[in-house]
Residue frames as qw, qx, qy, qz and C-alpha x, y, z in Angstrom:
[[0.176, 0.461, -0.869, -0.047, -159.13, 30.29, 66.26],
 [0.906, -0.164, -0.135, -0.366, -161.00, 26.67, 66.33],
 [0.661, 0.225, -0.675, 0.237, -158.24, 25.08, 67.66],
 [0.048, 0.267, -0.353, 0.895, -158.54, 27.48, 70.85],
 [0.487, -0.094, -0.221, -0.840, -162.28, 26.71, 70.72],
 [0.866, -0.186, -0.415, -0.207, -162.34, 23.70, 71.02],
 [0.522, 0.236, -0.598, 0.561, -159.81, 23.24, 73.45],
 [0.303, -0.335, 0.303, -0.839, -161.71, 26.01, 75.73],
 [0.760, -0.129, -0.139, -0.621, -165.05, 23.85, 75.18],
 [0.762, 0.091, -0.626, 0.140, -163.21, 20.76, 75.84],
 [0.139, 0.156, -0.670, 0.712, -161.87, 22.17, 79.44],
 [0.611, -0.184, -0.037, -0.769, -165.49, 23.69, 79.90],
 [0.819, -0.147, -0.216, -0.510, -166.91, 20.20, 79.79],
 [0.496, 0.113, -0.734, 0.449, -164.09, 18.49, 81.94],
 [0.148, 0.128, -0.625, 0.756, -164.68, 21.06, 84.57],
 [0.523, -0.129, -0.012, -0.843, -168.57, 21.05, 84.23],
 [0.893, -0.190, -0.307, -0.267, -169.20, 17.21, 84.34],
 [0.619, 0.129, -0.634, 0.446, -166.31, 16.51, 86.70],
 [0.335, -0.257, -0.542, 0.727, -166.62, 18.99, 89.33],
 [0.023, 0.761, 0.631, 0.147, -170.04, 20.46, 87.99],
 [0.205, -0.633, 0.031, 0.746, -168.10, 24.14, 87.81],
 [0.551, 0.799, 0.205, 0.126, -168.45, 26.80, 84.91],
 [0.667, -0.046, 0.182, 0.721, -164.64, 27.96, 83.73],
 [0.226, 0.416, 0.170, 0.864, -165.88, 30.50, 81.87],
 [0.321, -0.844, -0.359, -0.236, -167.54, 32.30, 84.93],
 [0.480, -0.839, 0.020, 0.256, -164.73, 32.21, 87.41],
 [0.704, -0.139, 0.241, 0.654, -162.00, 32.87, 84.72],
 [0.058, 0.739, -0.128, -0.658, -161.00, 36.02, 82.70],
 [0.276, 0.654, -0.566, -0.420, -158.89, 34.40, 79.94],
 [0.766, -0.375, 0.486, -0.193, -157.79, 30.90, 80.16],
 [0.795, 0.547, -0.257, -0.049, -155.28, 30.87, 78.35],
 [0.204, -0.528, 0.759, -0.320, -152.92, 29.49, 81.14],
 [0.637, 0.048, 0.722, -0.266, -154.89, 26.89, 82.40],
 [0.901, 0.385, 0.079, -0.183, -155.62, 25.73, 78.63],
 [0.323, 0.751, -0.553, 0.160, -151.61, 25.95, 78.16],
 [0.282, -0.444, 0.793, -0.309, -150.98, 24.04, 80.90],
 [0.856, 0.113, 0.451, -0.228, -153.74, 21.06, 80.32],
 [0.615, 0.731, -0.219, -0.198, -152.07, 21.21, 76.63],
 [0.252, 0.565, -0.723, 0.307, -148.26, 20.69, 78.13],
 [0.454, -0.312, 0.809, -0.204, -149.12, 18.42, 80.87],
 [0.876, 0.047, 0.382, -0.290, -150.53, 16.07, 78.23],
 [0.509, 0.754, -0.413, 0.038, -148.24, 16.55, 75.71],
 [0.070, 0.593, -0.737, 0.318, -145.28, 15.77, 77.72],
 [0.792, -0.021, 0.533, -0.298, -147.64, 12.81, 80.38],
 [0.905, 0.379, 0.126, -0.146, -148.58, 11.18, 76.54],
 [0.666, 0.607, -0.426, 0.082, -144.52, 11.12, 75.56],
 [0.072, 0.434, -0.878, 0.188, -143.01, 9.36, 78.01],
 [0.710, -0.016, 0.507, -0.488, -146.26, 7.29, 78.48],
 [0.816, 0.572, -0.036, -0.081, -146.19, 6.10, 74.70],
 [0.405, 0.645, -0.634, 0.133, -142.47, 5.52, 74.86],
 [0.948, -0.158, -0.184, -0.207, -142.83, 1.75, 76.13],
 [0.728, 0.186, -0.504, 0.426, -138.77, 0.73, 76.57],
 [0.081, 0.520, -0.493, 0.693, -138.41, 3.12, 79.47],
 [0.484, -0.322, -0.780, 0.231, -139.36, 1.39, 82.80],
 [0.313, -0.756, -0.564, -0.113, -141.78, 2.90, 85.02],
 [0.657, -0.526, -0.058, 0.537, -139.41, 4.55, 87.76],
 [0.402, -0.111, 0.385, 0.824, -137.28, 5.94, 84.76],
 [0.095, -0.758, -0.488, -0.423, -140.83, 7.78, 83.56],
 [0.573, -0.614, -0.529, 0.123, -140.97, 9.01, 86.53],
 [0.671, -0.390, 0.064, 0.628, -137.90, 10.27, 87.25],
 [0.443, 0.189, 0.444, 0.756, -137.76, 11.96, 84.46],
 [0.186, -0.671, -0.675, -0.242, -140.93, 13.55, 84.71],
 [0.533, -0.761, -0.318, 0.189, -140.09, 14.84, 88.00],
 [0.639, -0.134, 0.287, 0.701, -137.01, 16.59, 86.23],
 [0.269, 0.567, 0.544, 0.557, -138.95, 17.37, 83.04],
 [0.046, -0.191, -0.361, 0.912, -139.48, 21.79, 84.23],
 [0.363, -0.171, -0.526, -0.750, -142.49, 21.95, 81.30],
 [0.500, -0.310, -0.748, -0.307, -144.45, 19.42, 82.81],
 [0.244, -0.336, -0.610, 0.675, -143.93, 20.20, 86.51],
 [0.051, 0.005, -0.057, -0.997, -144.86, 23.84, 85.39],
 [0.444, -0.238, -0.544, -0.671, -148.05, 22.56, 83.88],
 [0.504, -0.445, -0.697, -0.249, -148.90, 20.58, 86.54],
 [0.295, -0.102, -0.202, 0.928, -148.23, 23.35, 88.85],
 [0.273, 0.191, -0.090, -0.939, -150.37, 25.65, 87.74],
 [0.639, -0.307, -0.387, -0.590, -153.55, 23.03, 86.90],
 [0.389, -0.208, -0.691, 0.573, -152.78, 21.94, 90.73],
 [0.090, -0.119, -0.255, 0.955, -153.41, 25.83, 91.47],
 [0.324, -0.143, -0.513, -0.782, -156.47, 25.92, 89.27],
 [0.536, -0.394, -0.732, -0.149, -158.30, 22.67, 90.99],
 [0.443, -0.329, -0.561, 0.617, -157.81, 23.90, 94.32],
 [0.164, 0.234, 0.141, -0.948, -159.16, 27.06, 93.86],
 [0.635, -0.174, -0.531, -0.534, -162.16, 25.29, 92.33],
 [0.484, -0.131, -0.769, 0.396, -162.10, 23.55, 95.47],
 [0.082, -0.145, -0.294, 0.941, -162.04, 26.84, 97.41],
 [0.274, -0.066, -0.013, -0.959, -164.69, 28.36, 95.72],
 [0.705, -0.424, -0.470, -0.320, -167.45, 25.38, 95.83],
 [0.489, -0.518, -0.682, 0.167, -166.56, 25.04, 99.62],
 [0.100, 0.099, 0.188, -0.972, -167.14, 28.81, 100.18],
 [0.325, -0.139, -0.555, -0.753, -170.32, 28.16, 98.05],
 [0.528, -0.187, -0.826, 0.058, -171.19, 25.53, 100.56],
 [0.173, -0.388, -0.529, 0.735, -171.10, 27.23, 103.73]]
């Protein structure tokens, strides 16, 4: 699937020039963690692009919204165990 593909390659090179980590070493699948980056922008980019609603009221919603929490749930869980493992690496 090139949609999948690119998406993968697209995380790849977030997590390789951001936090200089290979995805596809310390994952199996990643099709969670590409689900989730998918839904937390999805949902981030529609109440960001929807201009009448005042900041707060984004928010609020948001903080309601279970999709997006989920997502950002679970790429919370992700960074942090990227965390973990470069400061095991470290020591």
């Amino acid at each position: 699937d090139l949609l999948a593909q690119c998406q993968r390659l697209l995380l790849n090179i977030i997590a390789f020039v951001a936090f200089d980590y290979d995805l596809e070493e310390a994952s199996t699948d990643g099709s969670d963690l590409r689900a989730a980056f998918n839904d937390f922008v999805h949902y981030g980019n529609q109440f960001a692009l929807s201009g009448a609603l005042p900041l707060w009221l984004g928010k609020i919603i948001l903080k309601l919204h279970w999709p997006y929490q989920r997502a950002k749930r679970t790429l919370k869980q992700h960074v942090l165990s990227i965390i973990a493992a470069e400061q095991k690496r470290q020591e």
